[in-house]
Each structure stands twice: as C-alpha cells, then as structure tokens.
HTML snippet that shows the backbone in 3Dmol.js (N, CA, C, O; Angstrom):
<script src="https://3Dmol.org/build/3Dmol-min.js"></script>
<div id="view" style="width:600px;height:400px;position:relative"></div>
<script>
const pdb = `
ATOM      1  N   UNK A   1       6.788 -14.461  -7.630  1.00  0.00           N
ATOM      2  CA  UNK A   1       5.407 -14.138  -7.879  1.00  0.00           C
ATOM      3  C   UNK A   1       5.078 -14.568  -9.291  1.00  0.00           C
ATOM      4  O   UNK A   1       5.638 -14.146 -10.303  1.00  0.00           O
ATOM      5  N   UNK A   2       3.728 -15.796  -9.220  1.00  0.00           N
ATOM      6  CA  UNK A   2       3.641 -15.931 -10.967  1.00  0.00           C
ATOM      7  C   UNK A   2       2.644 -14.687 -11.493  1.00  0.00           C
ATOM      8  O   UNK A   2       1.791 -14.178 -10.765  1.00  0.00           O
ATOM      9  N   UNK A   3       2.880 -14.308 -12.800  1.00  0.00           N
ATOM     10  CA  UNK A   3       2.359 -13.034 -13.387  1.00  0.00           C
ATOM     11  C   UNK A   3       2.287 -11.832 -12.750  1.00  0.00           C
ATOM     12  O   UNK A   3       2.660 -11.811 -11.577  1.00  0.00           O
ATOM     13  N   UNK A   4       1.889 -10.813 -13.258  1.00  0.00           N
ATOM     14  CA  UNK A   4       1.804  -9.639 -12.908  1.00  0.00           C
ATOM     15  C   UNK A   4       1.053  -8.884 -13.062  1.00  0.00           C
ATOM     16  O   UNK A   4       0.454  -9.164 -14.100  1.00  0.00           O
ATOM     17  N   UNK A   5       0.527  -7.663 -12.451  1.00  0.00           N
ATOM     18  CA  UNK A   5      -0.228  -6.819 -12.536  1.00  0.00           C
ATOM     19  C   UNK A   5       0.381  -5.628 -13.652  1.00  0.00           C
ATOM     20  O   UNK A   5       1.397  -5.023 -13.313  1.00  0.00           O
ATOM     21  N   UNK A   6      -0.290  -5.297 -15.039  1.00  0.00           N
ATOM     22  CA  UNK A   6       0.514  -4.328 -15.432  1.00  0.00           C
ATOM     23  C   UNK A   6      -0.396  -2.815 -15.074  1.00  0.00           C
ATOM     24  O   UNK A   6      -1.435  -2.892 -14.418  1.00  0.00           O
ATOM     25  N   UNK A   7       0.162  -1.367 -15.618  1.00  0.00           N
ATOM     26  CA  UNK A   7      -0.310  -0.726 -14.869  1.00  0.00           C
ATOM     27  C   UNK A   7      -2.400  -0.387 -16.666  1.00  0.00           C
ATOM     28  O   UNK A   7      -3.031   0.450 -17.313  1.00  0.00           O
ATOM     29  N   UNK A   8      -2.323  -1.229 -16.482  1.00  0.00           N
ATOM     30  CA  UNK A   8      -3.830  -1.451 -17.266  1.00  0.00           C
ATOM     31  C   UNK A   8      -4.992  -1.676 -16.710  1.00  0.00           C
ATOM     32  O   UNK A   8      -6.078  -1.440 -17.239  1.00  0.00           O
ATOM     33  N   UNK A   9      -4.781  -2.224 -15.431  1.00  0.00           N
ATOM     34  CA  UNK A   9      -6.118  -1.809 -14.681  1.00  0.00           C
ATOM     35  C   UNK A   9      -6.865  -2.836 -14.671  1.00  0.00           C
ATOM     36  O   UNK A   9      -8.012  -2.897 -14.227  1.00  0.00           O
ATOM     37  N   UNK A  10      -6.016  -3.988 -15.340  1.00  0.00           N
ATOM     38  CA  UNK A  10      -6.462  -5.620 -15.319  1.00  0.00           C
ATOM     39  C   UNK A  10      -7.418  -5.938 -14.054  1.00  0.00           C
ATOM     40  O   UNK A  10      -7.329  -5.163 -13.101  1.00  0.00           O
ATOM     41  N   UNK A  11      -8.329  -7.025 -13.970  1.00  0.00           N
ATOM     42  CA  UNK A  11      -9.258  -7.635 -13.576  1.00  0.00           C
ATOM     43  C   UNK A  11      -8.659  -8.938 -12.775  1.00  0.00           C
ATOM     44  O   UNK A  11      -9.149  -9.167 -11.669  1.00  0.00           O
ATOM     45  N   UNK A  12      -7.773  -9.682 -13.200  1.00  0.00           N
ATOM     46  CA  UNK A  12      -7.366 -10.813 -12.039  1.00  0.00           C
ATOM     47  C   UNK A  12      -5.488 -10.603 -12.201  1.00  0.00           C
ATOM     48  O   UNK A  12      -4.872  -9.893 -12.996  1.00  0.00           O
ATOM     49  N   UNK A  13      -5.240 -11.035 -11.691  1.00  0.00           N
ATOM     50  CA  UNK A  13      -3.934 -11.330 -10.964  1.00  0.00           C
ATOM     51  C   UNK A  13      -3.411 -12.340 -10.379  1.00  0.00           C
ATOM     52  O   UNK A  13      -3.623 -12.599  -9.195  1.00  0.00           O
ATOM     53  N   UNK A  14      -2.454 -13.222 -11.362  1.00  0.00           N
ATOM     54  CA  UNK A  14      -2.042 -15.123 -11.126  1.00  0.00           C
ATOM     55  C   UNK A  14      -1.348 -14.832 -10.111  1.00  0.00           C
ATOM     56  O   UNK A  14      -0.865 -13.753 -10.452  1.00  0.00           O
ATOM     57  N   UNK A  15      -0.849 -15.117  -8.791  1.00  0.00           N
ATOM     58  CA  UNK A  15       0.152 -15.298  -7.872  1.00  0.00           C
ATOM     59  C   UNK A  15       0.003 -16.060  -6.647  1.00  0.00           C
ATOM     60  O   UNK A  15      -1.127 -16.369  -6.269  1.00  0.00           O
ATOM     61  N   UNK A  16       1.144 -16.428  -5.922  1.00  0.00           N
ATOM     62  CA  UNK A  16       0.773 -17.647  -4.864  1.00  0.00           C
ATOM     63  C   UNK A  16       0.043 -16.609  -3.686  1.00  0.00           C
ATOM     64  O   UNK A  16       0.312 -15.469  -3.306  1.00  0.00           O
ATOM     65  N   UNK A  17      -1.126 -17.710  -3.277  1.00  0.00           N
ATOM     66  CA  UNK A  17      -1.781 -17.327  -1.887  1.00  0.00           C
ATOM     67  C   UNK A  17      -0.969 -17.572  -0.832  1.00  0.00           C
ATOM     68  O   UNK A  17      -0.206 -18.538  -0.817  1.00  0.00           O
ATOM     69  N   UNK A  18      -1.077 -16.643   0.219  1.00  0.00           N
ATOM     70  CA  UNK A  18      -0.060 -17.277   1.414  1.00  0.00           C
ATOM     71  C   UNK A  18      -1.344 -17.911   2.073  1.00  0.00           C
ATOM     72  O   UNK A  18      -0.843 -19.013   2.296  1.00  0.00           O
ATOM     73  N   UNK A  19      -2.161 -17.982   2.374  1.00  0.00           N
ATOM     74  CA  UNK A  19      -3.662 -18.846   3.086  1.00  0.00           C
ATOM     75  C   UNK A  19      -3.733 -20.030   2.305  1.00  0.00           C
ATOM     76  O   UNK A  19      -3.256 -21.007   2.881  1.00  0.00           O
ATOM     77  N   UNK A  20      -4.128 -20.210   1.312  1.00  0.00           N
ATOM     78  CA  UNK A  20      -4.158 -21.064   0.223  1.00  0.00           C
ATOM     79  C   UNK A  20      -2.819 -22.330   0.142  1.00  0.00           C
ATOM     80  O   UNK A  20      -2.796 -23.560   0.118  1.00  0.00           O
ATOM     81  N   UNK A  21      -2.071 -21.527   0.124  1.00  0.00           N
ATOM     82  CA  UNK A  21      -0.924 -22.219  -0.008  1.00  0.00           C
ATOM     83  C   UNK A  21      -0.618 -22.547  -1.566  1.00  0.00           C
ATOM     84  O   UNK A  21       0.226 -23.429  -1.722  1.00  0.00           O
ATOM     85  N   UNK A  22      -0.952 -22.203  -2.284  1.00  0.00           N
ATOM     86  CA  UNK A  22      -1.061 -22.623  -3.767  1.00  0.00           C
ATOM     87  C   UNK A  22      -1.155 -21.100  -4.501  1.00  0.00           C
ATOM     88  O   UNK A  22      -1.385 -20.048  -3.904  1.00  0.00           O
ATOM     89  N   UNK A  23      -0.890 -21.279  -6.118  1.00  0.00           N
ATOM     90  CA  UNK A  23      -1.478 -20.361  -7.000  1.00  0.00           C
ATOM     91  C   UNK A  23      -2.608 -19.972  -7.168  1.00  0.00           C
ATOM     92  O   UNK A  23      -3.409 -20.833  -7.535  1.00  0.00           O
ATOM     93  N   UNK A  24      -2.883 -19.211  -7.064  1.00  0.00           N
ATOM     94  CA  UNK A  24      -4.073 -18.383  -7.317  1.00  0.00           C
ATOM     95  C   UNK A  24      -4.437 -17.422  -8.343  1.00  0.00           C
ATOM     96  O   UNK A  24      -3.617 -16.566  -8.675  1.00  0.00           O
ATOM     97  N   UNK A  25      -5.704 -17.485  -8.933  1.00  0.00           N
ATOM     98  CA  UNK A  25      -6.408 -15.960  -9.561  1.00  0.00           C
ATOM     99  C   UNK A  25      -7.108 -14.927  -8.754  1.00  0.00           C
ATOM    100  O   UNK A  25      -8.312 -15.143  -8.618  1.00  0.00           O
ATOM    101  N   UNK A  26      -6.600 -13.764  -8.139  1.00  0.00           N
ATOM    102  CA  UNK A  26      -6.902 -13.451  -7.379  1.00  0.00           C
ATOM    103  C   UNK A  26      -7.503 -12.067  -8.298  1.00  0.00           C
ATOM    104  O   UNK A  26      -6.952 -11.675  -9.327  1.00  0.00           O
ATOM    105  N   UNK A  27      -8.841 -11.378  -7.645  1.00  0.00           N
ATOM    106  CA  UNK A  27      -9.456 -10.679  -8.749  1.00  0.00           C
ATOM    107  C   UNK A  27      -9.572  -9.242  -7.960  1.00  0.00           C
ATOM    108  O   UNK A  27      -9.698  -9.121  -6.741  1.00  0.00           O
ATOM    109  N   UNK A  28      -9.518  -8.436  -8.693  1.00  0.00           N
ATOM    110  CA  UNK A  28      -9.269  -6.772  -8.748  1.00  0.00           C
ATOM    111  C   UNK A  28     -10.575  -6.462  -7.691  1.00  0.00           C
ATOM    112  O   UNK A  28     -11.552  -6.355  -8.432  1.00  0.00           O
ATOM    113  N   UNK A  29     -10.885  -6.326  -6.677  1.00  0.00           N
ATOM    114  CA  UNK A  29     -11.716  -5.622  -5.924  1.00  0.00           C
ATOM    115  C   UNK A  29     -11.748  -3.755  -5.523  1.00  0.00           C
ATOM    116  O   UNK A  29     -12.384  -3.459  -4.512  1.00  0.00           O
ATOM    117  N   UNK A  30     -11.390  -3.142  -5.942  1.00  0.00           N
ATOM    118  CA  UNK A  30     -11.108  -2.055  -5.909  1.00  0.00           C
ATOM    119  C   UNK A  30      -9.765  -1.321  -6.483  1.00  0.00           C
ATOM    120  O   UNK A  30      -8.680  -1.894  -6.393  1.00  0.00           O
ATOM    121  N   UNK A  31      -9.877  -0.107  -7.042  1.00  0.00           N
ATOM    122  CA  UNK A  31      -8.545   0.504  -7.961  1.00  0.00           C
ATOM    123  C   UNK A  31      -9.004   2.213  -7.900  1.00  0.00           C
ATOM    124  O   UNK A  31     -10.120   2.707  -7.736  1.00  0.00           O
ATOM    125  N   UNK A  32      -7.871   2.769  -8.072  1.00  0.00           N
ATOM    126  CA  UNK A  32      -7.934   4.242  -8.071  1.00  0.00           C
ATOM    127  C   UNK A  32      -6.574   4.887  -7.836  1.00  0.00           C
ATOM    128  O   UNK A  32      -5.754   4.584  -6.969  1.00  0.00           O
ATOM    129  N   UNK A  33      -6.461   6.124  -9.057  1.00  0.00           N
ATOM    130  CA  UNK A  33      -5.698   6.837  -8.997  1.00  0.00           C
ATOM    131  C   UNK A  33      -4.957   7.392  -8.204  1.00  0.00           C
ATOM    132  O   UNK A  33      -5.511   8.409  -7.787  1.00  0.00           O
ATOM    133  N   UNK A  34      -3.734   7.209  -7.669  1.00  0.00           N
ATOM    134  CA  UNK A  34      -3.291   8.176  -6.520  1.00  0.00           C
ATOM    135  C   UNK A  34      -1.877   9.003  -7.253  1.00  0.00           C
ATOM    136  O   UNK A  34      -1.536   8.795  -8.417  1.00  0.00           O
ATOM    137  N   UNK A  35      -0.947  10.248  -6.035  1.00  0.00           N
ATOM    138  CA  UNK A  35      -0.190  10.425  -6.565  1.00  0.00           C
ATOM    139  C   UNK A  35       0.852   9.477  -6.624  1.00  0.00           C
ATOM    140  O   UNK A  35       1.628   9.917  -7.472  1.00  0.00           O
ATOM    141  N   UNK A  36       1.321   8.337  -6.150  1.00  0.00           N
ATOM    142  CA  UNK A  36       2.018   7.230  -6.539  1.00  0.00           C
ATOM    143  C   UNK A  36       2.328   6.393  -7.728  1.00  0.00           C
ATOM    144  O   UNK A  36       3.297   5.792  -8.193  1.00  0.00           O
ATOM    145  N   UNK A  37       0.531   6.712  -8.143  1.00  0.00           N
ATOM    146  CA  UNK A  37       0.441   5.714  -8.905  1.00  0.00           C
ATOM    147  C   UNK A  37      -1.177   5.149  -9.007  1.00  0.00           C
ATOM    148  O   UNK A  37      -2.170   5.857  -8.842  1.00  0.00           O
ATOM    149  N   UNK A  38      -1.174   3.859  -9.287  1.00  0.00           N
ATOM    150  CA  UNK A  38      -2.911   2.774  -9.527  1.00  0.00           C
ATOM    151  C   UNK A  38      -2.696   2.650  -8.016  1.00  0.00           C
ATOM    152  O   UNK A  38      -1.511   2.640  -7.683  1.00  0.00           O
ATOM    153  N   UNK A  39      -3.516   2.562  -7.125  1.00  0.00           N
ATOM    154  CA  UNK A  39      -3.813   1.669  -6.369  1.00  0.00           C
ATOM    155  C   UNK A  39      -4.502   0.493  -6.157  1.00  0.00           C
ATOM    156  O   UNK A  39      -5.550   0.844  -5.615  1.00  0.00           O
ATOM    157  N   UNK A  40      -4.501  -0.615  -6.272  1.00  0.00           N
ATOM    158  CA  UNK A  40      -5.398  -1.656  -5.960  1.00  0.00           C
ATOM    159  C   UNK A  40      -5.348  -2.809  -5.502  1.00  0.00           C
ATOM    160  O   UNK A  40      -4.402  -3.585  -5.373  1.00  0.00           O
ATOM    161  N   UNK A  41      -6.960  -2.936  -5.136  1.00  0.00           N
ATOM    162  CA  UNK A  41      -6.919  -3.682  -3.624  1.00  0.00           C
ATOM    163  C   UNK A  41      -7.650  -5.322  -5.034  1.00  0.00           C
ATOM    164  O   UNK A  41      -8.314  -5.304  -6.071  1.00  0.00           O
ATOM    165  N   UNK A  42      -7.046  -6.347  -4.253  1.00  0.00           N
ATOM    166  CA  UNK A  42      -6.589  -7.534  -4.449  1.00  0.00           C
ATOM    167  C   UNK A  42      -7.612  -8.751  -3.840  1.00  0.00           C
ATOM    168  O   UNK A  42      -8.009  -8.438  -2.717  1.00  0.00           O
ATOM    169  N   UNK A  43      -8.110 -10.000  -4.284  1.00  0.00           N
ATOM    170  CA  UNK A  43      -8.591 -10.810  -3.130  1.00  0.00           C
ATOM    171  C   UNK A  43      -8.243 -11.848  -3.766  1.00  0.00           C
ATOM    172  O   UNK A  43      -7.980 -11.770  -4.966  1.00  0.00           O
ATOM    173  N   UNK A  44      -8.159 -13.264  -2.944  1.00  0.00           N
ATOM    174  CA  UNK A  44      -8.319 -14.408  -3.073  1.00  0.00           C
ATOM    175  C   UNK A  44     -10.086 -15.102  -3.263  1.00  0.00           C
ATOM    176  O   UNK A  44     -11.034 -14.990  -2.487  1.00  0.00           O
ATOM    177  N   UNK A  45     -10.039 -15.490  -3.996  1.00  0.00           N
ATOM    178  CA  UNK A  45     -11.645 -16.035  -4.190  1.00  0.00           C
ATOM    179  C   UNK A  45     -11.757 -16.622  -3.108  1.00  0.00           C
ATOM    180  O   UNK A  45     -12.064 -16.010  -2.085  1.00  0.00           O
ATOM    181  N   UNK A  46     -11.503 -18.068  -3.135  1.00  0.00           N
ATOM    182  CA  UNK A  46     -11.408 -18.669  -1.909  1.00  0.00           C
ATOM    183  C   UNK A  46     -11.376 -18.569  -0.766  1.00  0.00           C
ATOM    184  O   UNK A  46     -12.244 -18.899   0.042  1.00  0.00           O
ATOM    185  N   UNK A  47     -10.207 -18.027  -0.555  1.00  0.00           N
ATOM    186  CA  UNK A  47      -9.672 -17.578   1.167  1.00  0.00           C
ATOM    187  C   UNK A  47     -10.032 -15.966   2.095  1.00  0.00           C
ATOM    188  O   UNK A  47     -10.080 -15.616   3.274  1.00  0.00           O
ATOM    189  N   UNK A  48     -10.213 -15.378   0.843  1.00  0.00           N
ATOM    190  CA  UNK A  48     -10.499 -14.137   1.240  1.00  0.00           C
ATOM    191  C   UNK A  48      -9.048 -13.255   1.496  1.00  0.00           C
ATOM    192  O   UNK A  48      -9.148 -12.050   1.724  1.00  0.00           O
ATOM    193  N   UNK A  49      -8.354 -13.588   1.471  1.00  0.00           N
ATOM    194  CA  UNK A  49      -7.228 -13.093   1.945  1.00  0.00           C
ATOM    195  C   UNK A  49      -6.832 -11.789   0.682  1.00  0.00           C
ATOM    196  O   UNK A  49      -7.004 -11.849  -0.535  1.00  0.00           O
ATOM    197  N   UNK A  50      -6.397 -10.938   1.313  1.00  0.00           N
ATOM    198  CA  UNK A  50      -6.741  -9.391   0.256  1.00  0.00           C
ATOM    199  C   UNK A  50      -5.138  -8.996   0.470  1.00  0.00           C
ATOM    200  O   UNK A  50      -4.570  -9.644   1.349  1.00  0.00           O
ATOM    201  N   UNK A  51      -4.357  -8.011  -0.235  1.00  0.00           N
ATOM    202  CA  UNK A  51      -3.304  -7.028  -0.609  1.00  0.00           C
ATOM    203  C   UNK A  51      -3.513  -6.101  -1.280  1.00  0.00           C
ATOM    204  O   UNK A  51      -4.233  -6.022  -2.276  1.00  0.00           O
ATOM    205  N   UNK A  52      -2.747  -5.144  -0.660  1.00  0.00           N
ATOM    206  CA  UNK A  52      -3.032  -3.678  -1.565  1.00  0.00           C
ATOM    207  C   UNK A  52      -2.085  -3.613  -2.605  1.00  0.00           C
ATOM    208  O   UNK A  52      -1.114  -4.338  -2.393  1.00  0.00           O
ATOM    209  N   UNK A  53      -2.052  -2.974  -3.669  1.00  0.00           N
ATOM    210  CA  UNK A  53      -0.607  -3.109  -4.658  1.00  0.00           C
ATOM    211  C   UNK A  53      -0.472  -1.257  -4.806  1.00  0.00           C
ATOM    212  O   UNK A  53      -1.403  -0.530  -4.458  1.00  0.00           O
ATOM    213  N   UNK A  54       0.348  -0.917  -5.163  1.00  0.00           N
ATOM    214  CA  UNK A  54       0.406   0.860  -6.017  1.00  0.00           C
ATOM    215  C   UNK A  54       1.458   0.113  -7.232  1.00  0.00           C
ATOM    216  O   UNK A  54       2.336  -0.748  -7.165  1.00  0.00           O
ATOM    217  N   UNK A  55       0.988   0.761  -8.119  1.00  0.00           N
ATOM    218  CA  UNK A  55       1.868   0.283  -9.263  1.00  0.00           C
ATOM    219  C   UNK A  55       1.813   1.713 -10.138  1.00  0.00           C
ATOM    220  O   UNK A  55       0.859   2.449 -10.390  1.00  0.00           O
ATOM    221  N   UNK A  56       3.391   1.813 -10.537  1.00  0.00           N
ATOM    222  CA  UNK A  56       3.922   3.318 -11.430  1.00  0.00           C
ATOM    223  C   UNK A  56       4.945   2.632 -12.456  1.00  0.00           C
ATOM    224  O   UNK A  56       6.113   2.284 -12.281  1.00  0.00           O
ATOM    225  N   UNK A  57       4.182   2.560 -13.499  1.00  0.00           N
ATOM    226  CA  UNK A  57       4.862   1.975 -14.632  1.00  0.00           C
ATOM    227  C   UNK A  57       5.477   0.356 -14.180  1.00  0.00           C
ATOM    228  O   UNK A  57       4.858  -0.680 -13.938  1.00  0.00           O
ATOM    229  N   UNK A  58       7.042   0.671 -14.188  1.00  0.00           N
ATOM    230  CA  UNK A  58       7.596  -0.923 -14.210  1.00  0.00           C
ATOM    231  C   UNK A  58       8.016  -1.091 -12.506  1.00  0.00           C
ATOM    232  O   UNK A  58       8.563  -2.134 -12.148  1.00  0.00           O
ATOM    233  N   UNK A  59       7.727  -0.021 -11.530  1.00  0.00           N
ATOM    234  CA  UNK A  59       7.568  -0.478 -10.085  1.00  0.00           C
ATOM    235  C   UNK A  59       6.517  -0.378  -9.469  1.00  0.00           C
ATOM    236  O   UNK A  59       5.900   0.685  -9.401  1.00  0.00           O
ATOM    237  N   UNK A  60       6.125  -1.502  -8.899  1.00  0.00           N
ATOM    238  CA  UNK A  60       5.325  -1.881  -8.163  1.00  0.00           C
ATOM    239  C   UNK A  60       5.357  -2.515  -6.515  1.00  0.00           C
ATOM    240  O   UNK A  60       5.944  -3.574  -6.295  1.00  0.00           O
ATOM    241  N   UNK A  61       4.624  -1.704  -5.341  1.00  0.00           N
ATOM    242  CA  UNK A  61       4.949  -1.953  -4.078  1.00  0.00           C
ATOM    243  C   UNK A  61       3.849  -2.634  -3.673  1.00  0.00           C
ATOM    244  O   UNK A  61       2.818  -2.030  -3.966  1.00  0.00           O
ATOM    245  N   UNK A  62       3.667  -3.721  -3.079  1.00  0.00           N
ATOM    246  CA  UNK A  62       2.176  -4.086  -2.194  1.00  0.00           C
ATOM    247  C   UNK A  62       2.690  -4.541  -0.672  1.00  0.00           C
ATOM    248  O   UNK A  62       3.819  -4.512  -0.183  1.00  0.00           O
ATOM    249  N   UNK A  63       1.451  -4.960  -0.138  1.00  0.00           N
ATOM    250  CA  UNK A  63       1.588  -5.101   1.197  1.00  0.00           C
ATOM    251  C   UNK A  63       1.817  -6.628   1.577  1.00  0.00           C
ATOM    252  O   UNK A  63       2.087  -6.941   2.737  1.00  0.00           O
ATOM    253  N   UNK A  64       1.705  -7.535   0.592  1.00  0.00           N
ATOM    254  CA  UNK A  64       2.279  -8.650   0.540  1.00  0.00           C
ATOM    255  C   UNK A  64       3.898  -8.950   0.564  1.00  0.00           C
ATOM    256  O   UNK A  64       4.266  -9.977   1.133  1.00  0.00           O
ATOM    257  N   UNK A  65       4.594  -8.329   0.135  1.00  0.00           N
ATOM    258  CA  UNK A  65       5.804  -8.388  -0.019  1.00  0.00           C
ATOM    259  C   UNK A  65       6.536  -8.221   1.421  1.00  0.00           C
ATOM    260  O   UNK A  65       7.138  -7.160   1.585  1.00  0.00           O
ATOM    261  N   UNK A  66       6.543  -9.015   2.310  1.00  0.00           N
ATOM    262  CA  UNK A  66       6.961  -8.807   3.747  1.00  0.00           C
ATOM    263  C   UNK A  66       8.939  -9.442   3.877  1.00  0.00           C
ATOM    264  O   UNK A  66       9.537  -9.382   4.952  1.00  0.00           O
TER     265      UNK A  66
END
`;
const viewer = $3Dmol.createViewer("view");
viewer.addModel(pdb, "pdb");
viewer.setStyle({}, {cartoon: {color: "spectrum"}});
viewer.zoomTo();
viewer.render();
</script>
C-alpha cells in the first residue's frame, strides 16, 4: 500500500485502486469516532470504488485488505 492514513483525520489517502488499476488519491468521504477507533469511509475519484478503514494508533483494519 503506497502511504498511509495516520490516525489525524487526513483528507486524501495515496494507495493502489483495485478498479483503476493504478495509484491513486483517494479522498476522505466520511469519518467518526468509534470504540475501535477513527472510522473512515474512503473513495476513488475516478472509479468510485470506496473502503472502509478503523484505525487505533499504529493498527489499522479496512475492508480492502482481502
């Protein structure tokens, strides 16, 4: 995965599209507190293609990671 989401609540996010097929800036569409952790939801400009992330300090789970 290039770059990362830290838990700051950042606005885009560098990493490869699986639609795209390429790198992407994919930009923060939704975020909120849970007990996990940040939650937030993810998009591809382009493709539309979206992931959820939860991020708690230096671990981070999303729904991309298959």
């Amino acid at each position: 995965m290039a770059g990362d989401e830290s838990t700051d609540m950042s606005l885009e996010l560098d990493r490869d599209c699986p639609e795209c097929g390429e790198e992407k800036t994919f930009y923060r569409a939704a975020a909120m507190k849970v007990h996990l952790g940040t939650k937030a939801k993810w998009h591809c400009p382009d493709c539309e293609y979206g992931f959820v992330r939860i991020a708690n300090g230096d671990v981070a789970v999303d729904t991309n990671a298959a």
